[in-house]
N, CA, C and O atoms as a MOPAC input file, in Angstrom:
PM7 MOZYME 1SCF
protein

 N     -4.85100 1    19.61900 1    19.03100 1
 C     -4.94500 1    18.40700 1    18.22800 1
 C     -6.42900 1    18.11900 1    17.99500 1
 O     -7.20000 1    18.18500 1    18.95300 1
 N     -6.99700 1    17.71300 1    16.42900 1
 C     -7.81000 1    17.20900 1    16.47200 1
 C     -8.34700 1    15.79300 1    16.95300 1
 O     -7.67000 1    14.83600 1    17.32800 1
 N    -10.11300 1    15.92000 1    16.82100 1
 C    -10.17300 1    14.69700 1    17.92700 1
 C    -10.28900 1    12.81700 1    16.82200 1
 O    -10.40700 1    11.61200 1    17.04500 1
 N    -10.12000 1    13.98400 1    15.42000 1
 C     -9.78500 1    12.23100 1    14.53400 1
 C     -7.80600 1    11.93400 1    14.86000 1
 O     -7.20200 1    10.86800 1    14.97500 1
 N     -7.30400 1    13.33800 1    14.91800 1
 C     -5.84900 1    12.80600 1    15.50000 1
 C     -5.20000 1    12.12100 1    16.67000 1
 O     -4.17100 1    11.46700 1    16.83900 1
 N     -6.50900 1    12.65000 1    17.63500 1
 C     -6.53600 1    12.04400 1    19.01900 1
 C     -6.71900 1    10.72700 1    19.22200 1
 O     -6.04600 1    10.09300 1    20.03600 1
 N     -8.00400 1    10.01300 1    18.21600 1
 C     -8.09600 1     8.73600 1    17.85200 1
 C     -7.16200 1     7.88900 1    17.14400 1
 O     -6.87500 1     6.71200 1    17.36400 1
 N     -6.64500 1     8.85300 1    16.06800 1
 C     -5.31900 1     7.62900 1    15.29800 1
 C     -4.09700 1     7.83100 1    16.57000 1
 O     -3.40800 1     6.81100 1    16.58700 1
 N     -3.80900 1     8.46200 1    17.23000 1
 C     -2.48900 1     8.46200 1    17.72900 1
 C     -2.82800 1     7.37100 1    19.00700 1
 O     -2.04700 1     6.57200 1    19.52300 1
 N     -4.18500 1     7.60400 1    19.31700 1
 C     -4.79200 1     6.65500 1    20.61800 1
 C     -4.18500 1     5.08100 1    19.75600 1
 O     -3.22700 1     4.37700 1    20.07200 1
 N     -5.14100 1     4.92000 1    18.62700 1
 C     -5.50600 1     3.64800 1    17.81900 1
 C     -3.52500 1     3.02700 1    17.88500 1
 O     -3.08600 1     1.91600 1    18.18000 1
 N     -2.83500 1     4.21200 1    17.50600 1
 C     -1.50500 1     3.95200 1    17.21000 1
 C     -0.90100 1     3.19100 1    18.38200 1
 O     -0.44300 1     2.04900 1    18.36000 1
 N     -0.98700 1     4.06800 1    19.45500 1
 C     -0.25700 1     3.21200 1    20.75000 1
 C     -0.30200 1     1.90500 1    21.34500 1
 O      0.51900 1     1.47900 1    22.15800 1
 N     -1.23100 1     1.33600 1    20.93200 1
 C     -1.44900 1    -0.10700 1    21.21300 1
 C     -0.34000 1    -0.72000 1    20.72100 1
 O      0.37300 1    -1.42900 1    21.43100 1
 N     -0.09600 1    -0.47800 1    19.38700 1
 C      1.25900 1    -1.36900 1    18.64500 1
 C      2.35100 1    -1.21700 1    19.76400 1
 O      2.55200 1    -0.23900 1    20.48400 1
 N      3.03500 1    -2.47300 1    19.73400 1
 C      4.61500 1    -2.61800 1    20.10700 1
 C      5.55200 1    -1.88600 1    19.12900 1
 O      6.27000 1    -0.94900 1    19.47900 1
 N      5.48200 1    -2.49100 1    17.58900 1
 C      6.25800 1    -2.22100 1    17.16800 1
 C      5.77800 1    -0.92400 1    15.82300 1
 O      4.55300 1    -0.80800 1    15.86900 1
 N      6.14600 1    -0.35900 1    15.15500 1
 C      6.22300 1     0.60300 1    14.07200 1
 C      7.59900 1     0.44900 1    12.94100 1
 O      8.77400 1     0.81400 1    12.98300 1
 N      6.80100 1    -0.25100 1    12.00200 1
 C      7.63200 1    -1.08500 1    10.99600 1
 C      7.96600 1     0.29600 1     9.87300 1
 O      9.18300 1     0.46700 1     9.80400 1
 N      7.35600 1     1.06600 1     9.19900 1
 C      7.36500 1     1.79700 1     8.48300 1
 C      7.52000 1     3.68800 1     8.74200 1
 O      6.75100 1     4.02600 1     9.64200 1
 N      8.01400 1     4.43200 1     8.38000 1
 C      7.99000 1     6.28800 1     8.38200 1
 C      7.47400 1     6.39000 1     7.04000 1
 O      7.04400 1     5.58900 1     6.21100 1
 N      7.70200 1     7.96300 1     7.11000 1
 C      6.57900 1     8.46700 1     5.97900 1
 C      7.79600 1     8.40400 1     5.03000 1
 O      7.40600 1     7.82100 1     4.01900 1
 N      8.86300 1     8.68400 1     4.92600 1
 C      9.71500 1     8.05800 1     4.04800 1
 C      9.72700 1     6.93300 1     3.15900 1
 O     10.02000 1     6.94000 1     1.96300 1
 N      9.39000 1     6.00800 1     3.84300 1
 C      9.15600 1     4.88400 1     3.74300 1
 C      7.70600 1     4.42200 1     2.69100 1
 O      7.59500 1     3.84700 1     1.60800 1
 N      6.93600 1     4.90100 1     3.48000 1
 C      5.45600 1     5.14300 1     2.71200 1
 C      5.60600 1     5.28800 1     1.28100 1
 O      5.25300 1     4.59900 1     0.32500 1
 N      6.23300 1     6.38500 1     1.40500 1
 C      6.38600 1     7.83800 1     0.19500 1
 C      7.10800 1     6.57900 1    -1.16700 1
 O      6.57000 1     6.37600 1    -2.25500 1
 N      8.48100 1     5.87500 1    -0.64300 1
 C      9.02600 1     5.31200 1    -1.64500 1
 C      7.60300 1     4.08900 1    -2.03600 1
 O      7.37200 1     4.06800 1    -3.24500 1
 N      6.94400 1     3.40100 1    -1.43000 1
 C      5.59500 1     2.30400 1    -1.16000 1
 C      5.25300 1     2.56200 1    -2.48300 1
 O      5.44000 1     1.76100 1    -3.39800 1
 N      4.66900 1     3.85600 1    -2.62200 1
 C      3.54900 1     4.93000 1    -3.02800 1
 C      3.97800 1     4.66400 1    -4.23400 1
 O      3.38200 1     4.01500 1    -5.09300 1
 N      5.37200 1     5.33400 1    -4.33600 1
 C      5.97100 1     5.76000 1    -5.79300 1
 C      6.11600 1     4.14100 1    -6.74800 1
 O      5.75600 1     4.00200 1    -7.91700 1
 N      6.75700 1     3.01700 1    -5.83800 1
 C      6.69000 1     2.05700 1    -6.92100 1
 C      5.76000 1     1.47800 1    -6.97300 1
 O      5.85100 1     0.46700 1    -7.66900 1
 N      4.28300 1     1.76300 1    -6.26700 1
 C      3.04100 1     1.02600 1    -6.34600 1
 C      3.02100 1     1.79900 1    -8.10900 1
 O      2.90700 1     1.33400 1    -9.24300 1
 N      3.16200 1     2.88700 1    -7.65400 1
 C      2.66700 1     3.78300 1    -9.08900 1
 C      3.45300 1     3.86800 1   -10.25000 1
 O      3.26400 1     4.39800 1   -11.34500 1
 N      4.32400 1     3.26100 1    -9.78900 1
 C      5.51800 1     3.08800 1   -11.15300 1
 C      4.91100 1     1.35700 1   -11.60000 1
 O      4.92400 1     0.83200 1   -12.71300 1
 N      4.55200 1     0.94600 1   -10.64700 1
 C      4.57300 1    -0.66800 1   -10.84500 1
 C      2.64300 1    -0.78900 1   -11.84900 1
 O      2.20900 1    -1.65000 1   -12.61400 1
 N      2.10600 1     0.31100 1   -11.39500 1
 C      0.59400 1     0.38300 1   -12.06600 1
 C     -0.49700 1    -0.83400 1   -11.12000 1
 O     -1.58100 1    -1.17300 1   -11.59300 1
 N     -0.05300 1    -1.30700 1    -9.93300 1
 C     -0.08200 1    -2.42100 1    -8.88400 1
 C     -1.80300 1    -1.53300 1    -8.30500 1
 O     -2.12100 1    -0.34400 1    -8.27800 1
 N     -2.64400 1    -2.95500 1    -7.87700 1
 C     -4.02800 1    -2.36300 1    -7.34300 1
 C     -3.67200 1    -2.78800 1    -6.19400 1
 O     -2.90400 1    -3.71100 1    -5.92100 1
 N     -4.44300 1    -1.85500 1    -5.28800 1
 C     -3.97000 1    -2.21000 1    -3.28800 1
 C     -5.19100 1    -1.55800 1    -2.73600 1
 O     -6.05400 1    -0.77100 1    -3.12700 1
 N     -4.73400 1    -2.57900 1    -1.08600 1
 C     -6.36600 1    -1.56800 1    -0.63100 1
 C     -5.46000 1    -1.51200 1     0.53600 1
 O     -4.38600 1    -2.08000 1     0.73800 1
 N     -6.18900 1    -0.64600 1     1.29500 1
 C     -5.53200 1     0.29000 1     2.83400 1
 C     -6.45100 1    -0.12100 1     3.71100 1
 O     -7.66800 1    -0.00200 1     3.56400 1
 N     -5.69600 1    -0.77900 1     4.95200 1
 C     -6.28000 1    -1.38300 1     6.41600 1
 C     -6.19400 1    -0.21800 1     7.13500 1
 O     -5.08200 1     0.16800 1     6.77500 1
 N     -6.63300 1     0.67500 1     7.96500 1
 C     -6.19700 1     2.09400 1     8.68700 1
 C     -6.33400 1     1.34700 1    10.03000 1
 O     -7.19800 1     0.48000 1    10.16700 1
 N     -5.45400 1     1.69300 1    11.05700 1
 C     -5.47300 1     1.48100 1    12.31100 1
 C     -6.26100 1     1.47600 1    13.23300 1
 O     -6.27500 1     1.07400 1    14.39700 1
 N     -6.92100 1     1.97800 1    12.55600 1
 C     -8.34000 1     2.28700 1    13.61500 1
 C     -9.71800 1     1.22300 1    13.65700 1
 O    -10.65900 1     1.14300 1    14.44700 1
 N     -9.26200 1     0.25400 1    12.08900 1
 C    -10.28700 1    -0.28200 1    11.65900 1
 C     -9.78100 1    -2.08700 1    11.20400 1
 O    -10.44200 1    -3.11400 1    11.35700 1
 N     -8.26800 1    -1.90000 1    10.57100 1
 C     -8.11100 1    -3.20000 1    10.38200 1
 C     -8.35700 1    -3.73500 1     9.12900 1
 O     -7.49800 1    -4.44300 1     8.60400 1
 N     -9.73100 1    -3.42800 1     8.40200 1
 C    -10.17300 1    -4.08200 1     7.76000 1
 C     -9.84000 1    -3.60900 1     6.15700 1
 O    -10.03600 1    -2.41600 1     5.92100 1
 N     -9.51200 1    -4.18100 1     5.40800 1
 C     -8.88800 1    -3.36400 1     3.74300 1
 C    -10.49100 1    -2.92300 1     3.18900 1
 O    -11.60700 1    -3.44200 1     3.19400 1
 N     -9.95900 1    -1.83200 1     2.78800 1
 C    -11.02600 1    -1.29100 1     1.96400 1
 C    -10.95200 1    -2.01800 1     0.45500 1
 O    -10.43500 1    -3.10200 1     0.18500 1
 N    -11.72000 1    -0.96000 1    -0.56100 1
 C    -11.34600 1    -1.75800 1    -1.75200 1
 C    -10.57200 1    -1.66000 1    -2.90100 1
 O    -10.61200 1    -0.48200 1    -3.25700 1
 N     -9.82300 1    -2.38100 1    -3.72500 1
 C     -8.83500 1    -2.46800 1    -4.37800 1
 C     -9.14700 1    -0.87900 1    -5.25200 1
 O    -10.16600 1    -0.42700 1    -5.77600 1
 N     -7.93200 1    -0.41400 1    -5.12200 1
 C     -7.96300 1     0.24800 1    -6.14700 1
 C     -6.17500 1     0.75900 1    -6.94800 1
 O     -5.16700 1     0.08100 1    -6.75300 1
 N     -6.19100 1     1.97700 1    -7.75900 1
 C     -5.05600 1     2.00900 1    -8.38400 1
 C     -4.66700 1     3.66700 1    -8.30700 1
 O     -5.52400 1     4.28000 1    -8.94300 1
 N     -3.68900 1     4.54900 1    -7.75400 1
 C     -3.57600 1     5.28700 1    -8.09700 1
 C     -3.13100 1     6.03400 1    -9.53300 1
 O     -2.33100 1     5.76900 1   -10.43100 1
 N     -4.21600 1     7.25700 1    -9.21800 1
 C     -4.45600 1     7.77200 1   -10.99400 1
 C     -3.12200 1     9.07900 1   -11.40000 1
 O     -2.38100 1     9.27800 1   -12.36300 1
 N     -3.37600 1     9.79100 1    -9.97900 1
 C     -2.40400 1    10.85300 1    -9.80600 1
 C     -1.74500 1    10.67700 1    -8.30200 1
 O     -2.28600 1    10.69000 1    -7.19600 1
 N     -0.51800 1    10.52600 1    -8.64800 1
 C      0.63600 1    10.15700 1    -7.36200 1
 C      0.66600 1    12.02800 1    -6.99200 1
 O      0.92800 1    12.98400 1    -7.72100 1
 N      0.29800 1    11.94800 1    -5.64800 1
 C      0.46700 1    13.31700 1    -5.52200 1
 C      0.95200 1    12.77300 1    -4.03700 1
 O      0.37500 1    11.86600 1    -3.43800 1
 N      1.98300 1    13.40400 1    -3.59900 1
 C      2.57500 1    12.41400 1    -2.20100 1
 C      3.25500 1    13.63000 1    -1.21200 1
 O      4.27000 1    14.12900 1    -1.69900 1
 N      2.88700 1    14.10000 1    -0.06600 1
 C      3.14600 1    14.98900 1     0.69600 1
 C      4.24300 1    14.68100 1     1.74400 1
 O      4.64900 1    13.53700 1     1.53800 1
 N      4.88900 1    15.26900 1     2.80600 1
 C      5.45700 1    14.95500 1     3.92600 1
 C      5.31000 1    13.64000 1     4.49300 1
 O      5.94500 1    12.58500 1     4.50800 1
 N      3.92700 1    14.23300 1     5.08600 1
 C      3.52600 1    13.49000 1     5.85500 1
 C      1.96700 1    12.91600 1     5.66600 1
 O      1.11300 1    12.60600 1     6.49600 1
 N      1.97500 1    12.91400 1     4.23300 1
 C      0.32300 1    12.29300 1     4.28500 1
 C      0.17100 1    12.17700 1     2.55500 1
 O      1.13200 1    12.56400 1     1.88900 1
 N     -0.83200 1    11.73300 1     1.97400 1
 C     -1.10600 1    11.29900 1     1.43200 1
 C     -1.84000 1    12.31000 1     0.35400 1
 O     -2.92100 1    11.72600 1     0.28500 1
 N     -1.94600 1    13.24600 1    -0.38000 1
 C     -2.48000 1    14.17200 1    -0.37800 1
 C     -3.98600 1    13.93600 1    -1.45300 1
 O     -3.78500 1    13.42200 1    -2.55300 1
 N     -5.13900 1    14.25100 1    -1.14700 1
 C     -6.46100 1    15.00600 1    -1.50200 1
 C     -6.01300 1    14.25800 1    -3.52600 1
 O     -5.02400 1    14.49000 1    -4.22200 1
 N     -7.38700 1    13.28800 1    -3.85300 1
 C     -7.18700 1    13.04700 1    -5.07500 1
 C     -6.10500 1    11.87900 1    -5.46300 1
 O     -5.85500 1    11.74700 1    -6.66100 1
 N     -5.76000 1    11.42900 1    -4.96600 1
 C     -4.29800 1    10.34100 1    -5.02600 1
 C     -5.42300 1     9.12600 1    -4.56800 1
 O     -6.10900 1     8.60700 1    -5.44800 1
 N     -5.55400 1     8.74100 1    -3.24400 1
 C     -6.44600 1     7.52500 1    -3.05400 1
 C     -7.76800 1     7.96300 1    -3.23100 1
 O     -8.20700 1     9.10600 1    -3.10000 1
 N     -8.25200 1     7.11200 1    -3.48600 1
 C     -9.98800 1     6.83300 1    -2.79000 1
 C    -10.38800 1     7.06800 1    -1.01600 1
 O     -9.82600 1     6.31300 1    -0.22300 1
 N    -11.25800 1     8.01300 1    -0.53800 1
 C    -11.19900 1     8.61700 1     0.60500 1
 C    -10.73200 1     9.52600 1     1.39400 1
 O    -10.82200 1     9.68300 1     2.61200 1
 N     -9.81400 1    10.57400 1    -0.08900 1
 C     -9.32500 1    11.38200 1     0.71800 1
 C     -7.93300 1    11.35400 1     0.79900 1
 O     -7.15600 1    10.64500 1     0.15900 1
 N     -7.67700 1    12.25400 1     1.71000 1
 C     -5.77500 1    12.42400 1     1.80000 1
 C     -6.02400 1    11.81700 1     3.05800 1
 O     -6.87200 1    12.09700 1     3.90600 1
 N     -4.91500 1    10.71000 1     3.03500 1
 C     -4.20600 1     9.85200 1     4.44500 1
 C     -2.86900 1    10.14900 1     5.09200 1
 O     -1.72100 1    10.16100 1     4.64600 1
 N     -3.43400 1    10.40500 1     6.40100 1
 C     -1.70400 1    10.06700 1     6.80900 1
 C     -1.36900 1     9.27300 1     6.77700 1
 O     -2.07100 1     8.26400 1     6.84100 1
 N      0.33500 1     9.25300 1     6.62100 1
 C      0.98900 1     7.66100 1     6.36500 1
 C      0.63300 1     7.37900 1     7.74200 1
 O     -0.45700 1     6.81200 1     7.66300 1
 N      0.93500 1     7.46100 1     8.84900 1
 C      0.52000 1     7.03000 1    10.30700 1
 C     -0.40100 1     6.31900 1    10.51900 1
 O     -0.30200 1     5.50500 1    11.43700 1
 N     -1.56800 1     6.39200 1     9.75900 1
 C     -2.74300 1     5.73200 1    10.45300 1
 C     -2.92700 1     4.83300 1     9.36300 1
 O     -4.05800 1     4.40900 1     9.12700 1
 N     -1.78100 1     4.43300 1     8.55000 1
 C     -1.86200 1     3.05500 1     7.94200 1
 C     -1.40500 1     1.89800 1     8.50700 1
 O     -0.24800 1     1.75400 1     8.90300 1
 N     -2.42100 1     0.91000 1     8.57400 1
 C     -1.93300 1    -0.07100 1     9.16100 1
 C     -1.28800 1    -0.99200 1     8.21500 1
 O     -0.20600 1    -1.51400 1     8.48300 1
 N     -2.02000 1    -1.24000 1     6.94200 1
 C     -1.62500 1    -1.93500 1     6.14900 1
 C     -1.63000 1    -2.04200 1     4.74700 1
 O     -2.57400 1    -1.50000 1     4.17100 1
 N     -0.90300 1    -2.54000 1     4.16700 1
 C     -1.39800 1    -2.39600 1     2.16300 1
 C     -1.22200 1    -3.67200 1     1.91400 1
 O     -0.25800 1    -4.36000 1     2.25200 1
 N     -2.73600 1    -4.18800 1     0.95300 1
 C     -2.66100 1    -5.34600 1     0.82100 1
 C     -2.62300 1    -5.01100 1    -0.72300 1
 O     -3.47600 1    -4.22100 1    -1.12800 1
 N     -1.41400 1    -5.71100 1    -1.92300 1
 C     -1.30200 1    -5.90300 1    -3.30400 1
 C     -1.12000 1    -6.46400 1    -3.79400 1
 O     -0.32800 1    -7.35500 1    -3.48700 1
 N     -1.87300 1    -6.36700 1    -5.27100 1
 C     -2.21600 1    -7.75800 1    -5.80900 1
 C     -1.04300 1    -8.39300 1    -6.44300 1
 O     -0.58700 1    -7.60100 1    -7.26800 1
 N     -0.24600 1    -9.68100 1    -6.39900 1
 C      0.60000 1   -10.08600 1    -7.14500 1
 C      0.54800 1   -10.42000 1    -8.33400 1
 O      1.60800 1   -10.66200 1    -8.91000 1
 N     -0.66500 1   -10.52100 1    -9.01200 1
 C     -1.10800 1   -10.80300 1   -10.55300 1
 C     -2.09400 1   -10.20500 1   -10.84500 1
 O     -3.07200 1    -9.99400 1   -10.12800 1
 N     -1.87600 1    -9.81500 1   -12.15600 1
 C     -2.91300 1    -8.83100 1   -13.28100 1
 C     -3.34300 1    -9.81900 1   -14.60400 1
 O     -2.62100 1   -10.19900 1   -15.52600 1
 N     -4.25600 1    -9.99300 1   -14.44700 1
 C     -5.35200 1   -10.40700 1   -15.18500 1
 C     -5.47200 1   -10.17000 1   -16.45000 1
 O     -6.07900 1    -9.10500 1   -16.56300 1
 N     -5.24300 1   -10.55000 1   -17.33800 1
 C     -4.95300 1   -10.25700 1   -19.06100 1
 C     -5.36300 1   -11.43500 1   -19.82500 1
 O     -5.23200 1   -12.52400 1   -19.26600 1
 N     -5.85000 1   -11.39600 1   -21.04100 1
 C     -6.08900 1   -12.16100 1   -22.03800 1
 C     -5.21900 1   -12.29800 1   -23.41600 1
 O     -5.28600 1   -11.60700 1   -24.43200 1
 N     -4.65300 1   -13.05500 1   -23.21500 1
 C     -4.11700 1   -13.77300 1   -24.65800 1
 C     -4.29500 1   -13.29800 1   -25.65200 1
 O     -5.26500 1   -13.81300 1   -26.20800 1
 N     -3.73700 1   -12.36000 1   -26.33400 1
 C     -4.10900 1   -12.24000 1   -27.84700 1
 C     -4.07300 1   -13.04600 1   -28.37700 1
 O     -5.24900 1   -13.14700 1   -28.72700 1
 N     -3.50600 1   -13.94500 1   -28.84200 1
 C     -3.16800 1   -14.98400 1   -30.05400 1
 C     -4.52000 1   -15.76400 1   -29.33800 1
 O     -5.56400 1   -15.28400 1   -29.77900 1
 N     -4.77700 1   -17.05500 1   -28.15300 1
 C     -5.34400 1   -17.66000 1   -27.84700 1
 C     -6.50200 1   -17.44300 1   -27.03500 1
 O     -7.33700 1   -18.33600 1   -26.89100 1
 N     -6.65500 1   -15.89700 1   -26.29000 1
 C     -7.77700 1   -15.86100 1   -26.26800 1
 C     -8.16600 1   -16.34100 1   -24.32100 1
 O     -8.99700 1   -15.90800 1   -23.52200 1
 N     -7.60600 1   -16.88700 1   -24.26900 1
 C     -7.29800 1   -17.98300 1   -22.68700 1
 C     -6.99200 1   -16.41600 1   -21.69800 1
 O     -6.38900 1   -15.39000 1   -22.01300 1
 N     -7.49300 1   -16.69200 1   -20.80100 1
 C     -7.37400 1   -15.91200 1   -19.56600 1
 C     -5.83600 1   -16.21800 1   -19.06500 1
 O     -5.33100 1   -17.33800 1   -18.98700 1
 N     -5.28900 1   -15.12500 1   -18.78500 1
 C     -3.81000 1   -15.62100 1   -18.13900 1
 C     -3.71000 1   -14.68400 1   -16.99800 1
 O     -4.51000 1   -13.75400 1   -16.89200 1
 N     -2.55800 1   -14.93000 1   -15.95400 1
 C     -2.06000 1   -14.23900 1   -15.13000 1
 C     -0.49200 1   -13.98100 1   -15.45300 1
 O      0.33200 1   -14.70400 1   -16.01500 1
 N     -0.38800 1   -12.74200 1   -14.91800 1
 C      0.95900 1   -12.01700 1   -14.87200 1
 C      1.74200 1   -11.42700 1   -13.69600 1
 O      1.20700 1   -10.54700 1   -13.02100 1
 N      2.80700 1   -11.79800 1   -13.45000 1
 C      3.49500 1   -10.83600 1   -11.77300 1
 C      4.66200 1   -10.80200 1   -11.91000 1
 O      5.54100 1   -11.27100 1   -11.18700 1
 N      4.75500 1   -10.06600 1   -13.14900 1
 C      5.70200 1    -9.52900 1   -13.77500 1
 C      5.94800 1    -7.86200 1   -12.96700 1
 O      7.03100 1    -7.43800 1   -12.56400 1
 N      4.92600 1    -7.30800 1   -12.91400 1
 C      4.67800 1    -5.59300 1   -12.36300 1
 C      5.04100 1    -5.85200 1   -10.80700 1
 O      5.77100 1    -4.98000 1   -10.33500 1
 N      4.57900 1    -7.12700 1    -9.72400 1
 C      4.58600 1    -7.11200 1    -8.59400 1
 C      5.94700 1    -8.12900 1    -8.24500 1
 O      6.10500 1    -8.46200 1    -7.07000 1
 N      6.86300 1    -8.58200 1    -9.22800 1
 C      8.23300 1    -9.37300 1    -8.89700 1
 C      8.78300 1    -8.04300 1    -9.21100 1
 O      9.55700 1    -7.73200 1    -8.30600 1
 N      8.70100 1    -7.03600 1   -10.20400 1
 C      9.33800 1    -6.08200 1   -10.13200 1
 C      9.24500 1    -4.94800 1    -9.23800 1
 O     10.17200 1    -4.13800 1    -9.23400 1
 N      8.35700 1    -4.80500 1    -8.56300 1
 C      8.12300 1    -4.05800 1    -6.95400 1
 C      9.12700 1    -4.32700 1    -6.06000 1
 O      9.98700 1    -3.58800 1    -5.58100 1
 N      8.85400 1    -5.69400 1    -5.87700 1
 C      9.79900 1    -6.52000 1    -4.51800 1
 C     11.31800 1    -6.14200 1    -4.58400 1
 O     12.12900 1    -5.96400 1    -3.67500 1
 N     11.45200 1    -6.07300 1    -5.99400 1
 C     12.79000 1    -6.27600 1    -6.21300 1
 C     13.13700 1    -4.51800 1    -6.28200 1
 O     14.30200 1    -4.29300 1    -5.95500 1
 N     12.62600 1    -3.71800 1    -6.51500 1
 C     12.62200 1    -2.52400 1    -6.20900 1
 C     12.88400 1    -2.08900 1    -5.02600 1
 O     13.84800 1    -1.43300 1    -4.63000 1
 N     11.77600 1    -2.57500 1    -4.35500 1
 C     11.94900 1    -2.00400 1    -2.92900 1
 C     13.13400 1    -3.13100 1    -1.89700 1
 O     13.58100 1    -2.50700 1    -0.93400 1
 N     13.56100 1    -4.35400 1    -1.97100 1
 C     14.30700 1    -4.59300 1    -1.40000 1
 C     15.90500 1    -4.15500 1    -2.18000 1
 O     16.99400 1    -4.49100 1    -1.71600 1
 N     15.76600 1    -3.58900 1    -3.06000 1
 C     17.26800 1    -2.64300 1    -3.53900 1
 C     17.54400 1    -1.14500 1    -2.72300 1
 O     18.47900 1    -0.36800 1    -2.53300 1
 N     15.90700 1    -1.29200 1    -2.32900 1
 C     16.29400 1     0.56400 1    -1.50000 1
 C     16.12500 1     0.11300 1    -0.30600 1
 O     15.97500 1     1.14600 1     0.34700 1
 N     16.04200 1    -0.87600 1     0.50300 1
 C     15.81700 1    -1.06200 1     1.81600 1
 C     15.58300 1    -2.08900 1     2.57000 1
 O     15.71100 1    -3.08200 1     1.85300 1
 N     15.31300 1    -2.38700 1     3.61800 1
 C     14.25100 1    -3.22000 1     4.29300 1
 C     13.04600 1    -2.83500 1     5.04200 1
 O     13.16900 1    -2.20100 1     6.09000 1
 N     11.58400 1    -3.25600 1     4.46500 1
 C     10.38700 1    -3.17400 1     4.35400 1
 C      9.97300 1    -4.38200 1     4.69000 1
 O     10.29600 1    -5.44700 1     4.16500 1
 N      9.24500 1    -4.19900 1     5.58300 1
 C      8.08800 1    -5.58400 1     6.43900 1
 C      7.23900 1    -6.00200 1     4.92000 1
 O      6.07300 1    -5.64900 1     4.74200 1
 N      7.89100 1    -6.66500 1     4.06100 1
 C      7.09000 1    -7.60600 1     3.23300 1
 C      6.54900 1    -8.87800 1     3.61600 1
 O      7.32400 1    -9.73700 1     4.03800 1
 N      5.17200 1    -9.14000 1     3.51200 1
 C      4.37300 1   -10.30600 1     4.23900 1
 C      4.41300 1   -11.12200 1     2.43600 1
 O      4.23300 1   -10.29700 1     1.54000 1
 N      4.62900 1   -12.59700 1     1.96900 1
 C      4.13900 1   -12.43400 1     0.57800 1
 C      2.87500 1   -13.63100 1     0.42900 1
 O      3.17400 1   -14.59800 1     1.13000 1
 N      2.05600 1   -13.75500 1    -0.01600 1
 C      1.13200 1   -15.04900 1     0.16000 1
 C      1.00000 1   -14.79400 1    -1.48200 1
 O      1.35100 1   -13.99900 1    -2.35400 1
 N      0.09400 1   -16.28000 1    -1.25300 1
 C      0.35500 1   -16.93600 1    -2.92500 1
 C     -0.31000 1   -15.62400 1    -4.25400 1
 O     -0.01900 1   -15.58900 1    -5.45000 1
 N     -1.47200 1   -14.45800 1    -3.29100 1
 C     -2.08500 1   -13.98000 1    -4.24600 1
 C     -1.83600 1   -12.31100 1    -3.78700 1
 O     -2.33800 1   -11.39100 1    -4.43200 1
 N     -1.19900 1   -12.15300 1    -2.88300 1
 C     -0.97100 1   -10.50400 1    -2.48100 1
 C      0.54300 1   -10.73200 1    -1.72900 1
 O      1.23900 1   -11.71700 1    -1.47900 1
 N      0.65700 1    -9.24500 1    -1.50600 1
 C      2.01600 1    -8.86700 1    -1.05600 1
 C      1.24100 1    -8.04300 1    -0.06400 1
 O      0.37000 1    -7.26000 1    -0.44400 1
 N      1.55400 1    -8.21400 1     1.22100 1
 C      1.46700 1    -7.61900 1     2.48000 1
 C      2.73800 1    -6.61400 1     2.96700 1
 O      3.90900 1    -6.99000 1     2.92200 1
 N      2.20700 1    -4.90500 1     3.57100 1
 C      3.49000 1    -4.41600 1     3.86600 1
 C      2.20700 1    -3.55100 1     5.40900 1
 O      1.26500 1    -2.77600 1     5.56700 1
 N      2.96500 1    -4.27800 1     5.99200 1
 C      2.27200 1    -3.92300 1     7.58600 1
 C      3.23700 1    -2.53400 1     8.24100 1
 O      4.46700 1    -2.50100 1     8.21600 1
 N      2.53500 1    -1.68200 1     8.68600 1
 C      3.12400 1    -0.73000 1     9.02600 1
 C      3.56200 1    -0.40100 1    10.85600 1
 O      4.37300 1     0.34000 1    11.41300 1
 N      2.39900 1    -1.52600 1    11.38700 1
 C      2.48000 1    -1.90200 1    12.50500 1
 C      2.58000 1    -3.30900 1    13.32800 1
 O      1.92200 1    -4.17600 1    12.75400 1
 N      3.07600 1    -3.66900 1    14.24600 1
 C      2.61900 1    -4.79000 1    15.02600 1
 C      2.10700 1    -4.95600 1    16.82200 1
 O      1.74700 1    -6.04800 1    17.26300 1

């Protein structure tokens, strides 16, 4: 075993619980990318979300995340702790011109993914939280 695997599986054991599999992930992935939804990734080791971004090419492996899909590389689903996404997209008015919001793309996520399952959805007024650990 490597010694960054040695660290996520270390980082891993602290949790009680393990909310999510790579199954699980994998479907995440697909309606983030069907949904066109920006998210950033907390990794276990660190906690802290990186920065928003959008996948360009869904390229989605077993067990990880594969090379070109996120920002940083190919991830294992494992050493995600968390995905934080945005519930509204930012658009301007044609006719008026006025800044508006939309969560139209992220009511249609929710409703996606609670048709295929149950998923640790966290929801606050401006993101959708899906914790992979506790």
């Amino acid at each position: 075993m490597s010694l960054i695997h040695g660290r996520i599986d270390k980082a891993i054991s602290q949790y009680a619980v393990a909310f999510m599999n790579n199954t699980k992930w994998k479907v995440v992935f697909e309606q983030i990318c069907a949904e066109d939804l920006s998210f950033a990734i907390a990794y276990v080791r660190e906690h802290n979300y990186g920065i928003m971004q959008k996948i360009i090419t869904l390229r989605l492996e077993d067990r990880y995340i594969a090379d070109g899909c996120l920002i940083g590389g190919p991830v294992s689903y494992k050493e995600i702790y968390s995905l934080k996404i945005e519930r509204f997209k930012a658009y301007r008015d044609s006719v008026t011109g006025a800044e508006c919001q939309d969560n139209k793309q992220s009511t249609a996520f929710i409703n996606s993914l609670n048709k295929l399952g149950k998923y640790p959805l966290e929801l606050t007024k401006n993101h959708i939280y899906i914790n992979g650990y506790k």
